[in-house]
C-alpha positions as CSV (number, residue, x, y, z in Angstrom):
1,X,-46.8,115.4,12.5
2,X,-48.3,116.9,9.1
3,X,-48.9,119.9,8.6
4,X,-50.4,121.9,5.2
5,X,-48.1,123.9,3.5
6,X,-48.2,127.1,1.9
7,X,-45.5,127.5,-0.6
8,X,-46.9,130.7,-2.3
9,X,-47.1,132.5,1.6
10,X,-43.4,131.2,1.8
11,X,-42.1,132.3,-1.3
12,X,-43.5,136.0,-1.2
13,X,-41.9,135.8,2.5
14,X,-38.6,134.9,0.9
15,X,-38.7,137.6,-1.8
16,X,-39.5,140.0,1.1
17,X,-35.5,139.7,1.8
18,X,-34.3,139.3,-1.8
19,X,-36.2,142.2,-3.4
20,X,-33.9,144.3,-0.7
21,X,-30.7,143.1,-2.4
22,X,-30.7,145.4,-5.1
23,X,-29.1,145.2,-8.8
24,X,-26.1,147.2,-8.0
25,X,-25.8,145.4,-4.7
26,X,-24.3,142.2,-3.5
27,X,-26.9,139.1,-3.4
28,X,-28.3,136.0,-3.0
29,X,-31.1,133.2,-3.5
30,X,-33.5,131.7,-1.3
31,X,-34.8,128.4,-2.0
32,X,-37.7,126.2,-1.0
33,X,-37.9,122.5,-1.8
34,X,-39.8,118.9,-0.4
35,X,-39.5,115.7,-1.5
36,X,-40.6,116.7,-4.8
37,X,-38.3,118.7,-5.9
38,X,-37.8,122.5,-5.6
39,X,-40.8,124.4,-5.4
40,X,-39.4,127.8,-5.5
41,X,-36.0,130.1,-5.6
42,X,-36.0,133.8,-4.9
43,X,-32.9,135.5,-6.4
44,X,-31.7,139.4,-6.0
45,X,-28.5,141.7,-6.3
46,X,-25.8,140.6,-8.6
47,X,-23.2,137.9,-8.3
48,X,-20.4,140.5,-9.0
49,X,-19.6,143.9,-8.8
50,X,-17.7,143.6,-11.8
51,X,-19.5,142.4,-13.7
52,X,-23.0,142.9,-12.5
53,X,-24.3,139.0,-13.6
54,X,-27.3,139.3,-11.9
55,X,-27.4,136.4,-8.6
56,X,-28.9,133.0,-9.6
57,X,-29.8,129.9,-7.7
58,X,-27.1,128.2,-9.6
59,X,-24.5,130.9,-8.4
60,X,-21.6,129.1,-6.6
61,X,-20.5,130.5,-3.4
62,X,-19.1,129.7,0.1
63,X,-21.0,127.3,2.0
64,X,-19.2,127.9,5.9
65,X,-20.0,126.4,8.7
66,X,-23.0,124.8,6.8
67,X,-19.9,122.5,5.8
68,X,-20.4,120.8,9.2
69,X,-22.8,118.4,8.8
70,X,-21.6,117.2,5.4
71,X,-18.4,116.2,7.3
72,X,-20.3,114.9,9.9
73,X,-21.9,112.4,7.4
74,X,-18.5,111.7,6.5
75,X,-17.2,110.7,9.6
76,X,-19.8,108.3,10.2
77,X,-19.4,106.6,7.0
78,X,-16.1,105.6,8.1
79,X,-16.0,104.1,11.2
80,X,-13.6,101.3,10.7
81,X,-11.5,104.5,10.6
82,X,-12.6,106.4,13.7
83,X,-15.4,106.3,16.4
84,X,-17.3,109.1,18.0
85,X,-15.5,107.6,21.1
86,X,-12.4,108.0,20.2
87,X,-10.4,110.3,22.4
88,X,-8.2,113.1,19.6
89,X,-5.1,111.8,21.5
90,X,-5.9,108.2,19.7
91,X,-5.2,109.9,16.2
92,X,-3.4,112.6,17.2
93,X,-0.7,111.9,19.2
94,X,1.3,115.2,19.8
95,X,-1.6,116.8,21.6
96,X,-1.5,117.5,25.1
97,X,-3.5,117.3,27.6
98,X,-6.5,118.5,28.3
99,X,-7.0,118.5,24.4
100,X,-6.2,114.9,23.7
101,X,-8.6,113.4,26.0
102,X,-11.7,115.1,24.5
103,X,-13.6,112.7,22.2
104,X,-14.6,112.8,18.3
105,X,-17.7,113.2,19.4
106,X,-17.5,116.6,22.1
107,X,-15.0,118.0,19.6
108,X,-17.4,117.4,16.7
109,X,-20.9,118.9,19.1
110,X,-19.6,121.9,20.7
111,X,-19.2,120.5,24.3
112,X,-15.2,119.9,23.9
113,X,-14.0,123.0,25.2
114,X,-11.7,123.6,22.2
115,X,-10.4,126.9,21.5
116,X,-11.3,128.2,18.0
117,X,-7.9,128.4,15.8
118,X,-9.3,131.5,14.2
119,X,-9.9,133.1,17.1
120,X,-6.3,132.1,18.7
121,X,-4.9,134.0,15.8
122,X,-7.1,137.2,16.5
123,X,-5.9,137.5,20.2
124,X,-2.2,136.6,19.1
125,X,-2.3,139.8,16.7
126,X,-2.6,138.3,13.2
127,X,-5.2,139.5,10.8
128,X,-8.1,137.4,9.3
129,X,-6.0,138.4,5.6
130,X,-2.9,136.1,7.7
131,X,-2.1,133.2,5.2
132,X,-1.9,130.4,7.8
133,X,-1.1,126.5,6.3
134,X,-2.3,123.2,8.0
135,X,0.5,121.8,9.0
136,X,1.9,124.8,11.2
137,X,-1.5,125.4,12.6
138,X,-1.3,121.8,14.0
139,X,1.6,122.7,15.3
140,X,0.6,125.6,16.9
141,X,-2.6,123.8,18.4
142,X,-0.3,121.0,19.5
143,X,1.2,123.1,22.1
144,X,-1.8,124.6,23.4
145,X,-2.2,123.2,26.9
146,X,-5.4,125.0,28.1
147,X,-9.1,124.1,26.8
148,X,-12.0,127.2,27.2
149,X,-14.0,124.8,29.8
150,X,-13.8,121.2,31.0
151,X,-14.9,119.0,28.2
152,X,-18.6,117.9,28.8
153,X,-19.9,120.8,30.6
154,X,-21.1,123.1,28.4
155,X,-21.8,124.0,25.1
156,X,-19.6,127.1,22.7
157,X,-18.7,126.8,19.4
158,X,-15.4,126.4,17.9
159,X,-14.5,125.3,14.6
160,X,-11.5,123.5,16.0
161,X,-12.8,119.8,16.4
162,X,-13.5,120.3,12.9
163,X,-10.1,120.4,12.3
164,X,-8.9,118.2,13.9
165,X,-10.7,115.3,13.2
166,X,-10.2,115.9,9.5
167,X,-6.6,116.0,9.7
168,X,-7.0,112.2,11.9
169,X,-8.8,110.9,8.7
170,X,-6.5,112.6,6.6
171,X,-3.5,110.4,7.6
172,X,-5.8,107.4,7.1
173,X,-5.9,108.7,3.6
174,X,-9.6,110.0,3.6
175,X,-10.1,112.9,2.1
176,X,-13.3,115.2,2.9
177,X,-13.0,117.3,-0.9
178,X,-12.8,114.0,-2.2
179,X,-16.1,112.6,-0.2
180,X,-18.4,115.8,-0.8
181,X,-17.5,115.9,-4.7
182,X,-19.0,111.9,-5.1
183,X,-21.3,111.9,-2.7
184,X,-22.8,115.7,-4.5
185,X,-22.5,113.7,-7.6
186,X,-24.9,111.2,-6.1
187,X,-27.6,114.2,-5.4
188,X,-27.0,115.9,-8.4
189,X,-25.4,118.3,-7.0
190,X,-21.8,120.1,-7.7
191,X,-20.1,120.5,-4.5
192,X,-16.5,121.5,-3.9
193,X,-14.4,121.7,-0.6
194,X,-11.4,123.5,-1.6
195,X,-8.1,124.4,1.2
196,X,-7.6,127.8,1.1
197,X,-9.3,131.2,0.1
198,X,-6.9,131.0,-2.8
199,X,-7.6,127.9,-4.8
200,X,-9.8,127.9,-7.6
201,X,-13.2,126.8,-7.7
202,X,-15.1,126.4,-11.1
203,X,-17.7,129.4,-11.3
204,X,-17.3,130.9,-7.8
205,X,-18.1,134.2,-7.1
206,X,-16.6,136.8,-4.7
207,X,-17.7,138.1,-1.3
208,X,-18.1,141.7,-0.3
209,X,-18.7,143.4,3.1
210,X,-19.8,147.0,3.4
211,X,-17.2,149.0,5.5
212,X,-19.4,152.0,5.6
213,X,-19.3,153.9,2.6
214,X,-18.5,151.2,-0.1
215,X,-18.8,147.4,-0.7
216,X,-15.4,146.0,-0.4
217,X,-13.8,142.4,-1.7
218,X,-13.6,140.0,1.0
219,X,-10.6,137.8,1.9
220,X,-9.6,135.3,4.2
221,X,-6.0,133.9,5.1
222,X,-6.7,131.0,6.9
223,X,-6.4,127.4,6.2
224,X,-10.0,126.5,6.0
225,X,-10.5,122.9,7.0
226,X,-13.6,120.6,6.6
227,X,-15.4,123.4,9.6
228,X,-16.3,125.2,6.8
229,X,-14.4,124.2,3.2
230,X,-18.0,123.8,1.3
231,X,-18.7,125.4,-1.9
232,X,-21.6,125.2,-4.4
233,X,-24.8,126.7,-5.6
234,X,-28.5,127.4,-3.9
235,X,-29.7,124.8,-5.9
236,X,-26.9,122.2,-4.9
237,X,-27.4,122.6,-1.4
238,X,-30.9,121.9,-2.1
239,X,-30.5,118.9,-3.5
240,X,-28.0,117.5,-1.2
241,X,-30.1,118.0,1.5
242,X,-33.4,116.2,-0.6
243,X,-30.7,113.5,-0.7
244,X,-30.3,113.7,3.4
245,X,-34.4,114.0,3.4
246,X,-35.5,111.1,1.3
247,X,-33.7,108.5,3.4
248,X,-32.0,106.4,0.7
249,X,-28.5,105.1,0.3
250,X,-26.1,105.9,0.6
251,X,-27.6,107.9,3.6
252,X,-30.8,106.1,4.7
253,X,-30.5,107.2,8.2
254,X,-27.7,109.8,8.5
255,X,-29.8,113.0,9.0
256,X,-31.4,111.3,12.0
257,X,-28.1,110.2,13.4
258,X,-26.8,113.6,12.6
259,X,-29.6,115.4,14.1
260,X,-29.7,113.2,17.3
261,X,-29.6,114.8,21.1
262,X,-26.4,114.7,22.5
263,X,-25.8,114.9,26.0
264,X,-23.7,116.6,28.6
265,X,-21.9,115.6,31.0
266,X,-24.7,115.9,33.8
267,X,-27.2,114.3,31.6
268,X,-28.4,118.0,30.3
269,X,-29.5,117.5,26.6
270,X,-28.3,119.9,24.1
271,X,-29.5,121.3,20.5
272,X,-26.4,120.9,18.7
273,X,-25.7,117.2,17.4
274,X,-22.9,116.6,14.8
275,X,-22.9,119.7,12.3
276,X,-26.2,120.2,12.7
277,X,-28.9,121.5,15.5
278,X,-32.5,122.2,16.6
279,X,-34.4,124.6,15.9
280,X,-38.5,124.8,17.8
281,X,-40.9,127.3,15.9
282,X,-44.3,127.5,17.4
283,X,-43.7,124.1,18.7
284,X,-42.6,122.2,16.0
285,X,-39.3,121.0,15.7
286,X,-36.9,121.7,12.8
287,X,-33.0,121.0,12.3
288,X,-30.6,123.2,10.4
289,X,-27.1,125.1,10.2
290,X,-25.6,128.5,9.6
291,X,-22.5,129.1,7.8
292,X,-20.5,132.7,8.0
293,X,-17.2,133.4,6.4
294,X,-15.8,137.2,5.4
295,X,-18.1,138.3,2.6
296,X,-20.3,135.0,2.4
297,X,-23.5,133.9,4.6
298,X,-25.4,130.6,4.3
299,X,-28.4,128.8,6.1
300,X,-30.4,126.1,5.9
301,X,-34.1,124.7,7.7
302,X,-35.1,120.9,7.5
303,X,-38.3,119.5,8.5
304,X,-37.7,116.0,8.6
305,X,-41.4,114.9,9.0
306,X,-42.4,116.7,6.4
307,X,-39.3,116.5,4.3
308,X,-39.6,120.1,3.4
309,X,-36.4,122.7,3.7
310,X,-35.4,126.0,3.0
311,X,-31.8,127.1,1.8
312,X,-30.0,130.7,2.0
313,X,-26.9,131.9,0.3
314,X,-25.6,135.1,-0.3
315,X,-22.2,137.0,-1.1
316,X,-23.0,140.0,1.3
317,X,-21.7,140.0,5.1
318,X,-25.1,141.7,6.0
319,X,-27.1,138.6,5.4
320,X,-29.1,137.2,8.2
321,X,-29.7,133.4,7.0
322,X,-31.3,132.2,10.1
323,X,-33.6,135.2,10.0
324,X,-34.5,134.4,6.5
325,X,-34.7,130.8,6.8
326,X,-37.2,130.9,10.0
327,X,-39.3,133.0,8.6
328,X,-39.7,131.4,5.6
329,X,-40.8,128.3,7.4
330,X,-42.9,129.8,9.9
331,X,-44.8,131.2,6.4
332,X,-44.9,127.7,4.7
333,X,-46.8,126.1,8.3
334,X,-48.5,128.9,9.3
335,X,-46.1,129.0,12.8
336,X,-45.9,131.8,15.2
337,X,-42.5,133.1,15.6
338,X,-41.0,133.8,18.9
339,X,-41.1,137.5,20.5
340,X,-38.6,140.0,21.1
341,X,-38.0,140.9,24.2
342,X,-36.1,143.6,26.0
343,X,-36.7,142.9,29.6
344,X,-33.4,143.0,30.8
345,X,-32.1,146.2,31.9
346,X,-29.8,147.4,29.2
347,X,-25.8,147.7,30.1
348,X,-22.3,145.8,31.2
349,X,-22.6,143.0,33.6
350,X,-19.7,140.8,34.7
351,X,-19.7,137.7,37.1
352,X,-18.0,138.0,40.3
353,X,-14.7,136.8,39.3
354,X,-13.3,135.5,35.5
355,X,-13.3,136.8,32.2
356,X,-17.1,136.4,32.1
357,X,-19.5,139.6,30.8
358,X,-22.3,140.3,28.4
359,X,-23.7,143.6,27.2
360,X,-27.2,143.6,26.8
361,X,-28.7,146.5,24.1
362,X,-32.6,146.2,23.5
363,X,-33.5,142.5,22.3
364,X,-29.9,141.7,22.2
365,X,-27.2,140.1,24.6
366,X,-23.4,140.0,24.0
367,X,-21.7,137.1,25.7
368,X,-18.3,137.2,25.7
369,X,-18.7,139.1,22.1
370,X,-21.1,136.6,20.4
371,X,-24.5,138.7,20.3
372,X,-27.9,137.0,20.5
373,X,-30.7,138.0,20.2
374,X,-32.8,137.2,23.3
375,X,-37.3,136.2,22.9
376,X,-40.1,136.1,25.4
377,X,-39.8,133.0,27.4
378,X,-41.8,131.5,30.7
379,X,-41.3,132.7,33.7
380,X,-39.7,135.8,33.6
381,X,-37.4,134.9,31.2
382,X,-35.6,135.4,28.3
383,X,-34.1,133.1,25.9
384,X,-32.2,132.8,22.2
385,X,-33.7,129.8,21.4
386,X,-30.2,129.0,19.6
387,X,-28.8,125.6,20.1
388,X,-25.4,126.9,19.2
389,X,-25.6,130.2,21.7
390,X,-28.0,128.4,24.1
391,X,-28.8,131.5,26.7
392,X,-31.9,131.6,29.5
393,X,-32.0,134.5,31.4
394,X,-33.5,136.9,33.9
395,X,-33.2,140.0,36.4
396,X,-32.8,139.2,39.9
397,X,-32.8,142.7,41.4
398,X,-30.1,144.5,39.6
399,X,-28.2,141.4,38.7
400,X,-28.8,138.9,35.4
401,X,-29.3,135.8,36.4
402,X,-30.2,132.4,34.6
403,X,-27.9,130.1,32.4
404,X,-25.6,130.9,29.4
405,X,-23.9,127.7,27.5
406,X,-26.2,125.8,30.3
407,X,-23.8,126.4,33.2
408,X,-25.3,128.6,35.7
409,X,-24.4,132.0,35.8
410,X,-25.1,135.2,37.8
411,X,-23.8,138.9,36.9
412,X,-23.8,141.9,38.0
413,X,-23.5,145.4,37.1
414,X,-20.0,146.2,35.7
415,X,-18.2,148.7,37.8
416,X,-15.8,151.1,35.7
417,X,-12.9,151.1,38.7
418,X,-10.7,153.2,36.1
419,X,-7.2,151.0,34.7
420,X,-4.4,150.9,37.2
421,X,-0.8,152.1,36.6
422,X,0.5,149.0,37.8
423,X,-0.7,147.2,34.4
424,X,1.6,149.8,32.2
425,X,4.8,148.0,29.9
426,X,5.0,145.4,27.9
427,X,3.3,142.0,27.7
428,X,4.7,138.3,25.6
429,X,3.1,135.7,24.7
430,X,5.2,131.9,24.5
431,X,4.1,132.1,20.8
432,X,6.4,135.2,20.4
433,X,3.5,137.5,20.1
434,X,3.3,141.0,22.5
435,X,1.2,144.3,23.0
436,X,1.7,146.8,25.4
437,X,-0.5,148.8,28.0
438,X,0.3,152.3,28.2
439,X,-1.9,154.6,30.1
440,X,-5.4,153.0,29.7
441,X,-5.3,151.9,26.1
442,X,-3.7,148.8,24.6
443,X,-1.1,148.9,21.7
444,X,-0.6,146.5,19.2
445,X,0.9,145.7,16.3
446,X,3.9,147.1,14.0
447,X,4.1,150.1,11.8
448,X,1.6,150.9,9.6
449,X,-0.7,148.2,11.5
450,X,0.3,149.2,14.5
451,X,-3.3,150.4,16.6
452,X,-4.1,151.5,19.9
453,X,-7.8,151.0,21.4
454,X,-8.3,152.1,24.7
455,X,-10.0,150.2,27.7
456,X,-12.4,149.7,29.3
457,X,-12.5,149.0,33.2
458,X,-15.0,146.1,34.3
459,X,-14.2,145.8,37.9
460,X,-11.7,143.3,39.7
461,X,-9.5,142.8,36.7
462,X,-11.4,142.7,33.8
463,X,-11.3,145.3,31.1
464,X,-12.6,145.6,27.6
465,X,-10.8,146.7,23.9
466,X,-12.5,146.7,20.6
467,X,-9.5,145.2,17.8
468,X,-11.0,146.1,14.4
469,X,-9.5,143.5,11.8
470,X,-11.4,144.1,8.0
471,X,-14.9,143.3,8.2
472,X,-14.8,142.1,11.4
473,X,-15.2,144.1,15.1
474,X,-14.1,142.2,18.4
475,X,-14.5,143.2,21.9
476,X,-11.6,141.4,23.6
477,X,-11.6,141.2,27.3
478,X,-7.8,141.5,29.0
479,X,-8.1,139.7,32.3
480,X,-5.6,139.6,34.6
481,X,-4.7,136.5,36.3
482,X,-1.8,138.2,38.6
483,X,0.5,140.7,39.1
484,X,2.5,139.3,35.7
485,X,0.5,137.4,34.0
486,X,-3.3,138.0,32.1
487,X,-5.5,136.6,29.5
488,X,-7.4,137.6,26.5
489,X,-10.5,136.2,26.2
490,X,-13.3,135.8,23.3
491,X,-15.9,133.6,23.6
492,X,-14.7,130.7,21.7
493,X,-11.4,131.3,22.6
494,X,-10.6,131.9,26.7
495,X,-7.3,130.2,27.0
496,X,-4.5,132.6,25.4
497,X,-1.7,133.9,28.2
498,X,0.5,136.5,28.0
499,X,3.3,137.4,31.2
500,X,5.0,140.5,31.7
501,X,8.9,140.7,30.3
């Protein structure tokens, strides 16, 4: 469908959001481009704090998760190497099971059940400023014999597939770096895909996160993988995605193949394909990605019919990308944008048994601690309208009730039962990690690092701690499994034990 667009309604919507980056600030660019080129690119803050360069469309930063998709493309360019149908265990041999029955495909569109590496680490103690290497991470994921949910039945995102599947073309000698630099080249557009934080990157600038009371460099010690390795400029992005847009080689139908519904095992259809996902404003359909790493956000918004699209970056933690982006676009086609709501009764909620809760606050829902904002749907009903935090919900008395990653779900009021004595001493993990319980708070760490953060009690075994780590705040829920053994769970990571000494 066609529909008129309004670049100059766009564009003052995008410097809405730019104008609040200020000169001494942190910034970003917001661009807006169709088949013709790029029609216009909102700029604001600076590009350093050191040097106060003012931000520019051709300012290089950290791309993400908006990474994804490029990979994506990749892996479908190369299928004498590997199939969508191919099981991980077919590349990568050392995993166990459940892992190495999950296919290219689930691990690639958010249905697999994969723990998130990153988010393994958190819950075994180490900080995001860890320096972690490829090869021992495999390792580490190699003995991992637990998946967050049975492959096929739902949909959570984890980086990990990511990972994997890069390391099974690796060995057959295909390198992503090497793919993203030729096939930018072929959009005019620089792209990069180093490692690690550390390596260097022609013209990249740093990241900063606000702790408060000053902005503050960010930093990042994992290994980064093809998940989210991307770097390059507003106006690179741009023009890779034209490239994906106009439909010619060596692409001529990979954004459709990307953006393709993928299934579930019951048939359910979900928003996330390979990298990439759905988004519906006002009724029109539109397919894009975020990208988040410490001190960097990134975004992007396709229309295919109309081969229009809208691309964020910043160097600023605070960003909101998709916020940007779909506004932007709801500006250029004159689209209603979906409605707040704050229906449900605001509070803790757990399910009857598991590590399961959400927090709901005003328009927002935590799940697991991945918040959402939650919109006016039919019937009661609210929903996020996100096809990577896919949430329909409702009250049913004083419980919640509805679906969250599309199983069904029901909660109910959390009940604070206080923290038994009987969960007091020390607890080990087999990866030689520990923390103890004393009283009702949870210790962990060594030294200097060493932090206690009390709990919370949920009801029949479920209790809540916040671990601060840098720019990032996570609600960790400790559930116990029996009388000497728990879990820590985070939403995309449910699966890591620890037993009692």
């Amino acid at each position: 469908m066609s529909i008129t667009a309004n670049w100059d309604k766009a564009q003052q919507t995008a410097r809405k959001f730019t104008d609040g980056w200020g000169a001494d600030q942190p910034g970003g660019a917001v661009i807006g481009f169709d088949a013709n080129g790029i029609r216009f690119a909102e700029v604001g803050g600076v590009e350093s704090l050191s040097t106060m360069a003012p931000f520019g469309a051709d300012t290089v930063v950290r791309y993400a998760s908006v990474t994804k998709h490029a990979f994506c493309a990749m892996v479908l360019s190369h299928p004498e190497a590997i199939s969508l149908d191919d099981t991980l265990g077919q590349h990568l041999p050392e995993l166990q099971e459940p892992m190495a029955s999950v296919t290219v495909a689930r691990a690639l569109d958010m249905s697999g059940g994969l723990p998130d590496t990153r988010e393994c680490l958190s819950l075994l103690g180490l900080s995001v400023y860890t320096e972690t290497k490829a090869g021992p991470l495999m390792e580490y994921l190699a003995r991992q014999t637990r998946l967050n949910y049975e492959a096929g039945t739902e949909v959570s995102y984890s980086n990990t597939g990511y990972r994997f599947v890069e390391t099974a073309l690796e060995r057959n000698g295909l390198y992503f770096r090497d793919f993203i630099r030729e096939a930018g080249a072929k959009a005019g557009a620089t792209l990069d895909a180093p490692d690690v934080w550390n390596d260097a990157v022609a013209g990249l600038v740093p990241g900063y996160w606000h702790d408060g009371e000053k902005w503050q460099l960010s930093a990042a010690g994992l290994h980064i993988s093809a998940s989210g390795s991307m770097t390059g400029s507003a106006t690179s992005l741009a023009n890779w995605l034209r490239l994906l847009l106009s439909g010619n080689a060596p692409f001529a139908d990979t954004l459709a193949r990307l953006a393709a519904p993928r299934t579930l095992n019951d048939g359910t259809e979900s928003g996330y394909g390979l990298g990439i996902c759905r988004t519906v404003l006002g009724g029109h359909e539109f397919t894009g990605h975020g990208g988040s790493h410490p001190g960097y956000k990134t975004y992007f918004l396709l229309d295919q019919a109309n081969r229009t699209g809208v691309v964020v970056v910043s160097n600023r933690e605070d960003t909101n990308g998709s916020k940007i982006a779909q506004e932007a676009m709801a500006a250029l086609f004159g689209l209603a944008l979906p409605t707040p709501s704050s229906t449900l009764t605001e509070g803790l909620y757990v399910t009857e048994t598991g590590p399961f809760w959400i927090e709901v606050k005003g328009c927002g829902v935590n799940w697991l601690d991945a918040d959402t904002a939650v919109y006016e749907d039919k019937d009661g009903y609210v929903s996020s309208f996100s096809a990577t935090s896919p949430m329909r919900l409702k009250m049913d008395g004083a419980a919640i009730t509805g679906q969250i990653g599309y199983p069904a779900r029901r909660l109910l009021p959390a009940v604070d039962t206080g923290v038994p004595a009987s969960l007091a001493g020390r607890w080990f993990s087999d990866e030689g990690a520990t923390f103890e319980i004393d009283g009702d708070a949870v210790v962990m760490g060594v030294g200097p690092v060493r932090h206690r953060m009390p709990l919370k009690a949920l009801g029949n075994g479920r209790f809540l701690f916040t671990l601060k780590d840098g720019p990032w705040t996570k609600r960790v829920c400790l559930h116990v499994l029996s009388e000497n053994r728990l879990e820590l769970v985070l939403s995309r990571a449910r699966m890591i034990e620890y037993s009692r000494a």
